[in-house]
Every structure is written in C-alpha cells, then in structure tokens.
TIVO-2410 file (N, C-alpha, C; in nm, 3 decimals):
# residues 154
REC num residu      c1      c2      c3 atome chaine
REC   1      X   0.149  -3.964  -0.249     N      A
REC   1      X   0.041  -3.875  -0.214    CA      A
REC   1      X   0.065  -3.821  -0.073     C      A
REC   2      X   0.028  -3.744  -0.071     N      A
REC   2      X   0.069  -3.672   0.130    CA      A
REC   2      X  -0.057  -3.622   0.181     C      A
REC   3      X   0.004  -3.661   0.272     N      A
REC   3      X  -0.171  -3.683   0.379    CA      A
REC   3      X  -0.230  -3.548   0.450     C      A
REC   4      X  -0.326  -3.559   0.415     N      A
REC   4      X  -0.435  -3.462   0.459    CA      A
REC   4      X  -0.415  -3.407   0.575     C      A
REC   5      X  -0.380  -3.273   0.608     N      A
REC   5      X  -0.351  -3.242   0.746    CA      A
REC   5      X  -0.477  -3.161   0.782     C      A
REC   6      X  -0.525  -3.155   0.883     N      A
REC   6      X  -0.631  -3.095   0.973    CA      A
REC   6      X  -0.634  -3.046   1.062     C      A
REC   7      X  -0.644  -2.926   1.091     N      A
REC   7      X  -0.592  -2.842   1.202    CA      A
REC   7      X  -0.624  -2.857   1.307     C      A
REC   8      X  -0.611  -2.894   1.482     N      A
REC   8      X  -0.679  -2.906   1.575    CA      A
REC   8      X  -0.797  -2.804   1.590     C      A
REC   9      X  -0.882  -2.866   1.668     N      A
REC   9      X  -1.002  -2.773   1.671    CA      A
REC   9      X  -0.945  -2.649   1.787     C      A
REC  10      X  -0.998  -2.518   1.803     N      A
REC  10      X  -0.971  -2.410   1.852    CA      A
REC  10      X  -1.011  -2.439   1.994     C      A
REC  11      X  -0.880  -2.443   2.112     N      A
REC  11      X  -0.958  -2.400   2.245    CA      A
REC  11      X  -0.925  -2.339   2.290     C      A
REC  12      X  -0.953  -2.344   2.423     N      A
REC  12      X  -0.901  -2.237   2.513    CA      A
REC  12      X  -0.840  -2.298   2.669     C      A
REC  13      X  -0.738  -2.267   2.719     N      A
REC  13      X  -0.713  -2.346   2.827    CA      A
REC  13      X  -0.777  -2.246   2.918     C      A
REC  14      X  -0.820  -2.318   3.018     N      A
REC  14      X  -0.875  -2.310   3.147    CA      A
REC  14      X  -0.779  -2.314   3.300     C      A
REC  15      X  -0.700  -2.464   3.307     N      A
REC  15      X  -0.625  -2.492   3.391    CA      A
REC  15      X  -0.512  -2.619   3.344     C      A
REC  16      X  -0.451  -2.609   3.417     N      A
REC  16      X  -0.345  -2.673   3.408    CA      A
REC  16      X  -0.373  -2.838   3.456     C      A
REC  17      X  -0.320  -2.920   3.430     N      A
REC  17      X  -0.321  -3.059   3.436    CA      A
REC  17      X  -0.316  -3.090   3.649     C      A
REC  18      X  -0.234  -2.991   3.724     N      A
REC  18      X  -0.227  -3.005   3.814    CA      A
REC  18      X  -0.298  -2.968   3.869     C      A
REC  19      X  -0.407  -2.873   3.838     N      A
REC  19      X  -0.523  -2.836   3.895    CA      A
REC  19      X  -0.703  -2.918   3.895     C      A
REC  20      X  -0.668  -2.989   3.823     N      A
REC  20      X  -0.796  -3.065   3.796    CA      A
REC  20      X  -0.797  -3.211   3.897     C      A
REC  21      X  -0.918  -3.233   3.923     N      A
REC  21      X  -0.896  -3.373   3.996    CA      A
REC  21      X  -0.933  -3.428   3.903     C      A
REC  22      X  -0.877  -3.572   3.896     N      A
REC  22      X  -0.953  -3.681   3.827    CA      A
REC  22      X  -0.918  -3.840   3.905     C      A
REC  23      X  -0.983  -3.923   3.800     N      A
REC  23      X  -1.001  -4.035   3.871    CA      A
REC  23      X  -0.855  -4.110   3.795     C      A
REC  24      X  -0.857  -4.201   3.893     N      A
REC  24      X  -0.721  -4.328   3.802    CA      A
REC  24      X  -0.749  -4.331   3.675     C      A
REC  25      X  -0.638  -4.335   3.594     N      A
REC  25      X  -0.690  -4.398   3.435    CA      A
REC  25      X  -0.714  -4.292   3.388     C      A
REC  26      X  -0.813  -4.193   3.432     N      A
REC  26      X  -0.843  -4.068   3.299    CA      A
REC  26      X  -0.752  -3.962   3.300     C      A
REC  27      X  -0.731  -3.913   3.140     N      A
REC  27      X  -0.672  -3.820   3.103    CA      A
REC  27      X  -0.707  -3.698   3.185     C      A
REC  28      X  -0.619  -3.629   3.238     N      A
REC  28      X  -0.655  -3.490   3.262    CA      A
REC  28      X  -0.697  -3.359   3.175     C      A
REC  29      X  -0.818  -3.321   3.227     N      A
REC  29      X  -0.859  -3.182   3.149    CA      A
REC  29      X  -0.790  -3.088   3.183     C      A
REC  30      X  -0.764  -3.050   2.988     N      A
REC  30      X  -0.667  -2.935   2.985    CA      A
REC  30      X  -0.704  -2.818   2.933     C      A
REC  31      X  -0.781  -2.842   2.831     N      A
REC  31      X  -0.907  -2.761   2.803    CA      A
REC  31      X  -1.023  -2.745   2.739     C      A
REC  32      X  -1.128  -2.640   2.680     N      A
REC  32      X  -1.239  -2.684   2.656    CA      A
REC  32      X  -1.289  -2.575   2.563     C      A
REC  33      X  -1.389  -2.633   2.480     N      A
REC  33      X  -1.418  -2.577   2.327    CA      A
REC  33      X  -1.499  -2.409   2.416     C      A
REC  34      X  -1.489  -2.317   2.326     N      A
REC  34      X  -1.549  -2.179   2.420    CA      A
REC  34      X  -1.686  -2.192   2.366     C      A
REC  35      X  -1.782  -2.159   2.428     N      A
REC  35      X  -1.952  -2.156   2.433    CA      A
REC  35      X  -1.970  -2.053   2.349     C      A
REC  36      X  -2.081  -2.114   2.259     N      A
REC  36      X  -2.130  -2.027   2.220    CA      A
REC  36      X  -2.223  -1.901   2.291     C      A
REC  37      X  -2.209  -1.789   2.261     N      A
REC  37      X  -2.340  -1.728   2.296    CA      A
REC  37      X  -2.421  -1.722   2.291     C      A
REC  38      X  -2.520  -1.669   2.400     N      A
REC  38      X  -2.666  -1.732   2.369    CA      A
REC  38      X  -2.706  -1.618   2.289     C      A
REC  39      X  -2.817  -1.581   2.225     N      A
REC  39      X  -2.845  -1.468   2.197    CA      A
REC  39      X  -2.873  -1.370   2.289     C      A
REC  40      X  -2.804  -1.247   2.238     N      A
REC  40      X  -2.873  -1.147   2.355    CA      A
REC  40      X  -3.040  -1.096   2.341     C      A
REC  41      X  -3.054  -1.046   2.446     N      A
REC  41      X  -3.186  -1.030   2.491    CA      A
REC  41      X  -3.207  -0.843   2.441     C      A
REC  42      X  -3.095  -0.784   2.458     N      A
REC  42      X  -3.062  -0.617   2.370    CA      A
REC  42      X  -3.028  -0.611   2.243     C      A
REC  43      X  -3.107  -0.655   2.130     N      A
REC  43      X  -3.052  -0.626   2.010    CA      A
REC  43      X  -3.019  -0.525   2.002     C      A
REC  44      X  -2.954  -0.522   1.863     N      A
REC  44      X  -2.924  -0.365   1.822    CA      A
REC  44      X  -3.047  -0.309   1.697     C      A
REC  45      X  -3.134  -0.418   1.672     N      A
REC  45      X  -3.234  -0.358   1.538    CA      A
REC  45      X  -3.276  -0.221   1.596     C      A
REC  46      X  -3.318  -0.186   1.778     N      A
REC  46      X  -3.380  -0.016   1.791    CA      A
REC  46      X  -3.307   0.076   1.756     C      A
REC  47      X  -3.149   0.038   1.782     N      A
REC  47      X  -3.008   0.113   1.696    CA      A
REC  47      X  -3.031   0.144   1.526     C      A
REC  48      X  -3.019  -0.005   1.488     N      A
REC  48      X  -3.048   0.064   1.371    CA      A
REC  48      X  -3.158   0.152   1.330     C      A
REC  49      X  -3.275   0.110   1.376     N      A
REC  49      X  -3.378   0.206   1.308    CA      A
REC  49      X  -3.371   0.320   1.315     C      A
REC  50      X  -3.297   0.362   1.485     N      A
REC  50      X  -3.298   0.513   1.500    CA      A
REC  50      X  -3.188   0.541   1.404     C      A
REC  51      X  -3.079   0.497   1.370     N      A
REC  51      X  -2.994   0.528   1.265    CA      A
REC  51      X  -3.005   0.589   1.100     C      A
REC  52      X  -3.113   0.503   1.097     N      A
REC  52      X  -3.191   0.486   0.966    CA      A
REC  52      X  -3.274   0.600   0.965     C      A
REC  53      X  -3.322   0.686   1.051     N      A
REC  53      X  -3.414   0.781   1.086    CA      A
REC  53      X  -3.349   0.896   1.071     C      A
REC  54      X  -3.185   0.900   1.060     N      A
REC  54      X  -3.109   1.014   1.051    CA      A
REC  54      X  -2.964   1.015   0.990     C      A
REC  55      X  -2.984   0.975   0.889     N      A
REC  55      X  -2.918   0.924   0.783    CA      A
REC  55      X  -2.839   1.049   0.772     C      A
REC  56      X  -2.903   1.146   0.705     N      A
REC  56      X  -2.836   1.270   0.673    CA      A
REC  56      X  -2.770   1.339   0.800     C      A
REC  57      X  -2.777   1.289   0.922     N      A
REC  57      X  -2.665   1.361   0.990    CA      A
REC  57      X  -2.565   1.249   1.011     C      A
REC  58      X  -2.460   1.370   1.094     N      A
REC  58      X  -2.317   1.272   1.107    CA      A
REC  58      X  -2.355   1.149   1.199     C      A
REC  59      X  -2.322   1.080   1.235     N      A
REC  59      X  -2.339   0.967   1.364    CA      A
REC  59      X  -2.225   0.868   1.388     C      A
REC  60      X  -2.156   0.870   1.459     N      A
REC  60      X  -2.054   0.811   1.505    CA      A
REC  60      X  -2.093   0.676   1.586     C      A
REC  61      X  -2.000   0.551   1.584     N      A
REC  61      X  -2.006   0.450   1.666    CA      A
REC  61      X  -2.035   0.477   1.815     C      A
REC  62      X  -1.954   0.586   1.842     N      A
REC  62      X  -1.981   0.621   2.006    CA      A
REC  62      X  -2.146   0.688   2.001     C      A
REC  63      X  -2.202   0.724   1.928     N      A
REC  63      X  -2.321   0.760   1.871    CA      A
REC  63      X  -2.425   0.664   1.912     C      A
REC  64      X  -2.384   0.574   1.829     N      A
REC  64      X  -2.483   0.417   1.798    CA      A
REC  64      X  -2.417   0.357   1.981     C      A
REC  65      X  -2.372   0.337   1.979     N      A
REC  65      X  -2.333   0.294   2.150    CA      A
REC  65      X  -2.391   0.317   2.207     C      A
REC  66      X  -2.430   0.488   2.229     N      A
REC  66      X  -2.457   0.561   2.334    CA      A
REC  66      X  -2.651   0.486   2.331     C      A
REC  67      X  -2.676   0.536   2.185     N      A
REC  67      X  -2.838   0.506   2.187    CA      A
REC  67      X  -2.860   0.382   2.285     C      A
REC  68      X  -2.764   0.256   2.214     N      A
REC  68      X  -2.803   0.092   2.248    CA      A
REC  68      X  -2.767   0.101   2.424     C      A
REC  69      X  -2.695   0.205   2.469     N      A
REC  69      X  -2.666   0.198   2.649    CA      A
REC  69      X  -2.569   0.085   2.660     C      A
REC  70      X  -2.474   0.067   2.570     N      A
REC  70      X  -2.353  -0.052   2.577    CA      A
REC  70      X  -2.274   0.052   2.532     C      A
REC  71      X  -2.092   0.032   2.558     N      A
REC  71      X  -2.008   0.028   2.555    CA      A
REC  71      X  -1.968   0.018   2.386     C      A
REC  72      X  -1.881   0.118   2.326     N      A
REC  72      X  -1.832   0.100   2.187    CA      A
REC  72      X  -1.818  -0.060   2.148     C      A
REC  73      X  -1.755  -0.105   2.242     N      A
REC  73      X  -1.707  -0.227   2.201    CA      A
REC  73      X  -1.798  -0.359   2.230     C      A
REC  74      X  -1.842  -0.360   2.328     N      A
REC  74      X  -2.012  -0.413   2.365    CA      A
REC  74      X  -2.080  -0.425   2.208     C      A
REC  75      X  -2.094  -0.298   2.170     N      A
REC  75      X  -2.196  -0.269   2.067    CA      A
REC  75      X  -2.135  -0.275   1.921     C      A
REC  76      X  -2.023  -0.278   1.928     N      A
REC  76      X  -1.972  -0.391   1.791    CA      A
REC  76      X  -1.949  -0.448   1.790     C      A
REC  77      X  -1.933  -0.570   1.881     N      A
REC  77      X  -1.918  -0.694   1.891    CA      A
REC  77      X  -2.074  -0.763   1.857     C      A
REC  78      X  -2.178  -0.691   1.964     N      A
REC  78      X  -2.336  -0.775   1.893    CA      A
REC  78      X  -2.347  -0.719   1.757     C      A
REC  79      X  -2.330  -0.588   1.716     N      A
REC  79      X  -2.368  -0.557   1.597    CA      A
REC  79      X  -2.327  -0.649   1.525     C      A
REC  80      X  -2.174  -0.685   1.496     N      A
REC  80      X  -2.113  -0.781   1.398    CA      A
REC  80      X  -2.197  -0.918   1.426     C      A
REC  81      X  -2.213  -0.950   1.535     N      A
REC  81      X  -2.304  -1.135   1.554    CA      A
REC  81      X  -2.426  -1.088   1.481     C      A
REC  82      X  -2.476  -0.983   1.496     N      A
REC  82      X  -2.630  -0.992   1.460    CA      A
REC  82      X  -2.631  -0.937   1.268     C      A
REC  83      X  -2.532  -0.866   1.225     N      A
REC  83      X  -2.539  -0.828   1.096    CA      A
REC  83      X  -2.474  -0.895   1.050     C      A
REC  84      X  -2.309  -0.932   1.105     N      A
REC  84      X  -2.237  -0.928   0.958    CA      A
REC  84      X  -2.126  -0.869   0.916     C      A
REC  85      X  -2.135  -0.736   0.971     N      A
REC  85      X  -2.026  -0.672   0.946    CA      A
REC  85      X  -2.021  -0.570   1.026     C      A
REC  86      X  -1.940  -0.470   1.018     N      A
REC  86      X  -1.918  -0.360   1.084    CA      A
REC  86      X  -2.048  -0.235   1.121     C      A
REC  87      X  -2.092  -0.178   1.237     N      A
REC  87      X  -2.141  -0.084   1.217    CA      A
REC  87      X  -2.126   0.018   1.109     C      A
REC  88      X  -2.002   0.056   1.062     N      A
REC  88      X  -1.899   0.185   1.017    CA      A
REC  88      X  -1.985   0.103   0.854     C      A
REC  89      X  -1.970   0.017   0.847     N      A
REC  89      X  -1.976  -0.048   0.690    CA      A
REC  89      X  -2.135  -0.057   0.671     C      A
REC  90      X  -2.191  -0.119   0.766     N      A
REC  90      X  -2.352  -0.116   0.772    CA      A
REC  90      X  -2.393   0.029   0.714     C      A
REC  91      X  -2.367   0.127   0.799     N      A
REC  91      X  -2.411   0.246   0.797    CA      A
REC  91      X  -2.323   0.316   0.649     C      A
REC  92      X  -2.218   0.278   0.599     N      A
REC  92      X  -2.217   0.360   0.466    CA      A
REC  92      X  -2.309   0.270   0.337     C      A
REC  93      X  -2.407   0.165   0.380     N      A
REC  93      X  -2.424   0.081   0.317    CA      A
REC  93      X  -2.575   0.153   0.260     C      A
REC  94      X  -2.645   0.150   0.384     N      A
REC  94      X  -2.758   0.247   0.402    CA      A
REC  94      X  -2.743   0.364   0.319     C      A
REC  95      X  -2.634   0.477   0.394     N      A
REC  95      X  -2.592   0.559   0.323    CA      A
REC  95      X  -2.630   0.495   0.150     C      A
REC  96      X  -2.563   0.506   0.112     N      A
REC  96      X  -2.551   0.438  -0.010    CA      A
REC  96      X  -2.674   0.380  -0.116     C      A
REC  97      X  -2.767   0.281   0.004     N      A
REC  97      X  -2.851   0.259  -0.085    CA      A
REC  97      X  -2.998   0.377  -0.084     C      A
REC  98      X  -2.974   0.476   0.029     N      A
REC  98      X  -3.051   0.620   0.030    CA      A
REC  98      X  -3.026   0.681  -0.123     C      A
REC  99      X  -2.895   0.733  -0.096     N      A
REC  99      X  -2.824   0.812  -0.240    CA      A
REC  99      X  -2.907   0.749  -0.344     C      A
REC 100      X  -2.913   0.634  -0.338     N      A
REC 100      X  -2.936   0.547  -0.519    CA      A
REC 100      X  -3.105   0.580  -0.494     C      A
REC 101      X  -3.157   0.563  -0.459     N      A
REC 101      X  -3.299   0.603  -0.472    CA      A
REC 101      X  -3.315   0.771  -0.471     C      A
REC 102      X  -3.271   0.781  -0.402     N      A
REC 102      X  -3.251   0.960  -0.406    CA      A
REC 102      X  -3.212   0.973  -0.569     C      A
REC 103      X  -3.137   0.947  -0.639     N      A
REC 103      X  -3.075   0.974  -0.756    CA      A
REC 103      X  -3.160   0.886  -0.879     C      A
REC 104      X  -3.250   0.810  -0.810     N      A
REC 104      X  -3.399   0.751  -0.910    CA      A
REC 104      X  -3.483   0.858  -0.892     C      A
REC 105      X  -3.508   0.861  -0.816     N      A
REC 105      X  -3.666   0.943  -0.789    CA      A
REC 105      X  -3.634   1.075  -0.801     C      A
REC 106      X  -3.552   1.189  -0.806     N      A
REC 106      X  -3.518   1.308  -0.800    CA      A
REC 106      X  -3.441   1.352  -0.894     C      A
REC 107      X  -3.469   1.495  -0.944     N      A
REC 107      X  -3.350   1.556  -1.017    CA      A
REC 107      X  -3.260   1.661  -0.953     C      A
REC 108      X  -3.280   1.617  -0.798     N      A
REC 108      X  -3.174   1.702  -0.705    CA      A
REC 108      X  -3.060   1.710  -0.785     C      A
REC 109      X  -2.930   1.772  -0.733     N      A
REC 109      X  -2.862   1.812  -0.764    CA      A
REC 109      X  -2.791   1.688  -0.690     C      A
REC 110      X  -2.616   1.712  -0.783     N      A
REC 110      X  -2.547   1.533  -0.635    CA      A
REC 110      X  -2.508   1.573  -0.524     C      A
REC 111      X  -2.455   1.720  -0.521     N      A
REC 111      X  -2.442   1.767  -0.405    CA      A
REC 111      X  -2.522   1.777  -0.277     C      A
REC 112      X  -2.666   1.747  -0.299     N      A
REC 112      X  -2.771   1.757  -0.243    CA      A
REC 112      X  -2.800   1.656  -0.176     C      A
REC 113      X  -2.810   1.544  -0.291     N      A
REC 113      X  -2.860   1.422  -0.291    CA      A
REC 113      X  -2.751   1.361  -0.202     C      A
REC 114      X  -2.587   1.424  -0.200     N      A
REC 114      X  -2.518   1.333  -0.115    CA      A
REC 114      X  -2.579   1.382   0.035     C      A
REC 115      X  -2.593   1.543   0.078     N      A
REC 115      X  -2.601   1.613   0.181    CA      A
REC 115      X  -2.716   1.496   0.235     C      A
REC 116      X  -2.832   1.487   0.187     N      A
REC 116      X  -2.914   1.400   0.256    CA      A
REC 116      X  -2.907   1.283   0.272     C      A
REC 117      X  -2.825   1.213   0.197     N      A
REC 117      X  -2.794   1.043   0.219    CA      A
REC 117      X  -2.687   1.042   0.309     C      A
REC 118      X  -2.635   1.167   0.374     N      A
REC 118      X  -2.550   1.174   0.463    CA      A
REC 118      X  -2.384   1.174   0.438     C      A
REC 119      X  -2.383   1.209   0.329     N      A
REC 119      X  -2.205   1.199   0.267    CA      A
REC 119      X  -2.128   1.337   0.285     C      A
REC 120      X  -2.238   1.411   0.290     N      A
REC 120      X  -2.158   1.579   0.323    CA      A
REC 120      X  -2.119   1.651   0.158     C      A
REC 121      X  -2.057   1.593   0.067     N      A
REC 121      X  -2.039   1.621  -0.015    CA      A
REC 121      X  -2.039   1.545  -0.150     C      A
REC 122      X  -2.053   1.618  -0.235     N      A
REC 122      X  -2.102   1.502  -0.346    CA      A
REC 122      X  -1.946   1.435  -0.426     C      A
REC 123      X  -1.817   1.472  -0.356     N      A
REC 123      X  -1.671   1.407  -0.316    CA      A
REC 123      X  -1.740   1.230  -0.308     C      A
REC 124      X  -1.768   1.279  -0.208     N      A
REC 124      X  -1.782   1.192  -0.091    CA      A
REC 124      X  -1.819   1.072  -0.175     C      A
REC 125      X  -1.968   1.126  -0.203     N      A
REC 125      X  -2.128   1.042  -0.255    CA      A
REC 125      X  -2.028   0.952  -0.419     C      A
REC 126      X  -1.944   1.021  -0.488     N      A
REC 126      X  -1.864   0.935  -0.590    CA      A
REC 126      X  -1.793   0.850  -0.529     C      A
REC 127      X  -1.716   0.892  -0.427     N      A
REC 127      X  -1.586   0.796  -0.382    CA      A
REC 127      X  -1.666   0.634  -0.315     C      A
REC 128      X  -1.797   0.670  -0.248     N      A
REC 128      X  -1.910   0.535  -0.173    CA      A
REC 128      X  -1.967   0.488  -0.322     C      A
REC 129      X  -2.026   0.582  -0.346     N      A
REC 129      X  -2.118   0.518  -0.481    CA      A
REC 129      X  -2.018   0.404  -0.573     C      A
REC 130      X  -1.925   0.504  -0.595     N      A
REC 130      X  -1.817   0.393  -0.740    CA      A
REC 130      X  -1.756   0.319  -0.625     C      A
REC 131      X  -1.715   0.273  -0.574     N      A
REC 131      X  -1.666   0.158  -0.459    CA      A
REC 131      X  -1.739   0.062  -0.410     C      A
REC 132      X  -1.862   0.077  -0.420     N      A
REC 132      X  -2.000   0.007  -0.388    CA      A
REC 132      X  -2.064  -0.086  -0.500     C      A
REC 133      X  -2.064   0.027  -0.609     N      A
REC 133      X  -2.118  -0.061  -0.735    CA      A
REC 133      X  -2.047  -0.060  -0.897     C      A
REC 134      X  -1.944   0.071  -0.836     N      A
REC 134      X  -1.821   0.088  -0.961    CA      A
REC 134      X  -1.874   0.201  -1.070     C      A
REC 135      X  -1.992   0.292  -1.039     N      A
REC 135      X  -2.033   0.397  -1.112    CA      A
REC 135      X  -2.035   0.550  -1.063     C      A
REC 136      X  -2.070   0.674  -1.083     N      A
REC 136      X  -2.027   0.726  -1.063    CA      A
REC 136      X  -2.174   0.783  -1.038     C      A
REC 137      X  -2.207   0.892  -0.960     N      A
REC 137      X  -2.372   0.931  -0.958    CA      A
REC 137      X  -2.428   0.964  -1.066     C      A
REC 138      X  -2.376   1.055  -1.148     N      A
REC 138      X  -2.415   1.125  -1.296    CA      A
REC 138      X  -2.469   0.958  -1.372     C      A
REC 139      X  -2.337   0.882  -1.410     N      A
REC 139      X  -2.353   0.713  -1.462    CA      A
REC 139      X  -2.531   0.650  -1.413     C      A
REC 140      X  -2.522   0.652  -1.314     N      A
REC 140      X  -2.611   0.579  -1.232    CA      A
REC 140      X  -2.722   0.632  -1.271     C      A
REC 141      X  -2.754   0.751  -1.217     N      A
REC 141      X  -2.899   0.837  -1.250    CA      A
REC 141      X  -2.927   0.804  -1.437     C      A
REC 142      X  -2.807   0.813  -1.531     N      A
REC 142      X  -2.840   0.863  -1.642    CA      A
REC 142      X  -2.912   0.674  -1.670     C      A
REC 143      X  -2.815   0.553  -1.590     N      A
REC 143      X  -2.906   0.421  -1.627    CA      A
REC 143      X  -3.018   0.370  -1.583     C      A
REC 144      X  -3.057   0.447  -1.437     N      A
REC 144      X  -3.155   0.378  -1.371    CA      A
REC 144      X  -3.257   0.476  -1.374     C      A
REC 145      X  -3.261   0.575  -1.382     N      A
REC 145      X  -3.366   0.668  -1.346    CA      A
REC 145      X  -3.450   0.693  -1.500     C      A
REC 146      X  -3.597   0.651  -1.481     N      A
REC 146      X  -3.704   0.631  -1.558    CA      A
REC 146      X  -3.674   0.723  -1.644     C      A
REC 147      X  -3.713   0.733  -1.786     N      A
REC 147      X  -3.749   0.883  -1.823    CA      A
REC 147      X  -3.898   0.958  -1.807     C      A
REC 148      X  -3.916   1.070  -1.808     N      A
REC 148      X  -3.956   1.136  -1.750    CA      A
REC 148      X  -4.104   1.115  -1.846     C      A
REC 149      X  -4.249   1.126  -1.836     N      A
REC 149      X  -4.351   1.079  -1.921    CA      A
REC 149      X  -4.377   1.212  -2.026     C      A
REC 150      X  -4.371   1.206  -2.144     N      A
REC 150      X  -4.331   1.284  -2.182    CA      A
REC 150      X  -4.202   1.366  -2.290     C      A
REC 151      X  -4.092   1.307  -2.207     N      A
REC 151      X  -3.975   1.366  -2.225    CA      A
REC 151      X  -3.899   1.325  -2.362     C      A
REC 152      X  -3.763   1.386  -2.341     N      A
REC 152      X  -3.734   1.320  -2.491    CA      A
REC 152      X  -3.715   1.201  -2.414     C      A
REC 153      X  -3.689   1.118  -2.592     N      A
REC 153      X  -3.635   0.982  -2.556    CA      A
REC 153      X  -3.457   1.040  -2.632     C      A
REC 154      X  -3.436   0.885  -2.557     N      A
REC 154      X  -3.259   0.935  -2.552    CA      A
REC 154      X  -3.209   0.787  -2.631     C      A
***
C-alpha cells in the first residue's frame, strides 16, 4: 500500500533564519501562514446595483472600477471575495438572466430583447443564452413562455 502524501500547508517567507532573534533551543522562524482578510468596509453590492440599473448599455470593468473609486484590479479582486467569480462573468450572468424574462414576458423581437438585456445583437443573445443553459432564444421562449389566454393551444 503507499502512503498518503499531503502537501505542506501554503506560506509565505518573510525572513531568513539569520534575521530573526530567538532564544537557545528554538527553531528559527522562517515563515508564516498569510492572514486572512478582514472584510472590507467598501463593498461592491452599490457597484452592482448601479450595474444592474443599466444593463442595456455597454459597461466595462474600468466602468465598474471607476463607480466603486478602486483601481481595476482593487475591484476584482473584492468583487471575486465577495461573489465568486469574475465581474466580466457576473455581469453576462445578469445579462442573461434579463434576456430570459424578457423572452417570458414579451413578444419583442430577439433582436430587441438582446439590445435591452445588453448583448447588442441577437448574435450575441444565442451565443450567452445556448452557453448558459444550451438553448437557443426562439427554443426557450417557445418552452417557457405561458400561452397567451385565449390563444391557440399548441
């Protein structure tokens, strides 16, 4: 049987063995586990909302930065601690789940329906939609969207 190997835990050096004082007998510190962060005190939820408020236009990371008053990289680094994932991915996510209600509740057109969920083109709104949930907008609307009171049945 072969034995279980376990990877050392992750650190970070600080200083060197010759730089530390210590007493007789003890090992010298070489280095030390990195701290967690505390939470920040600037979320990004006012980011998102204003994001969420303007779906249908373009908005770039340097965009979402600028709102939160941090640095591109500042502001995807908390974004990712506080969501999860990427701004870029958050925001086609939204995107995305706009379109699908847009394409319940409406008999817009997809071209339309992408323009306002923010895809620019209804290209676009297939290539997010089927990558997201594997259907296509026409697919989607024809399974989820009620029929109409009234209408034929299908």
């Amino acid at each position: 049987m072969l034995p279980t190997l376990v990877p050392p835990p992750i650190t970070m050096f600080l200083t060197g063995p010759h730089q530390c004082p210590q007493e007789p007998g003890e090992l010298p510190v070489t280095h030390a586990q990195r701290p967690v962060p505390a939470p920040s005190a600037h979320g990004t939820a006012p980011t998102q909302a204003w994001a969420m408020e303007r779906l249908a236009e373009p908005i770039t990371l340097a965009d979402m930065a600028s709102h939160a008053n941090v640095s591109v990289r500042t502001f995807t680094r908390r974004f990712r601690d506080e969501v999860g994932t990427s701004p870029g991915r958050w925001l086609i996510r939204q995107r995305v789940d706009l379109a699908r209600h847009l394409l319940e509740t409406t008999d817009w057109p997809i071209d339309l329906v992408a323009h306002r969920a923010g895809f620019g083109t209804g290209v676009s709104l297939r290539q997010h939609l089927h990558g997201a949930i594997g259907v296509t907008p026409q697919a989607y609307r024809r399974t989820f969207r009620p029929t109409p009171v009234g209408g034929p049945a299908q």
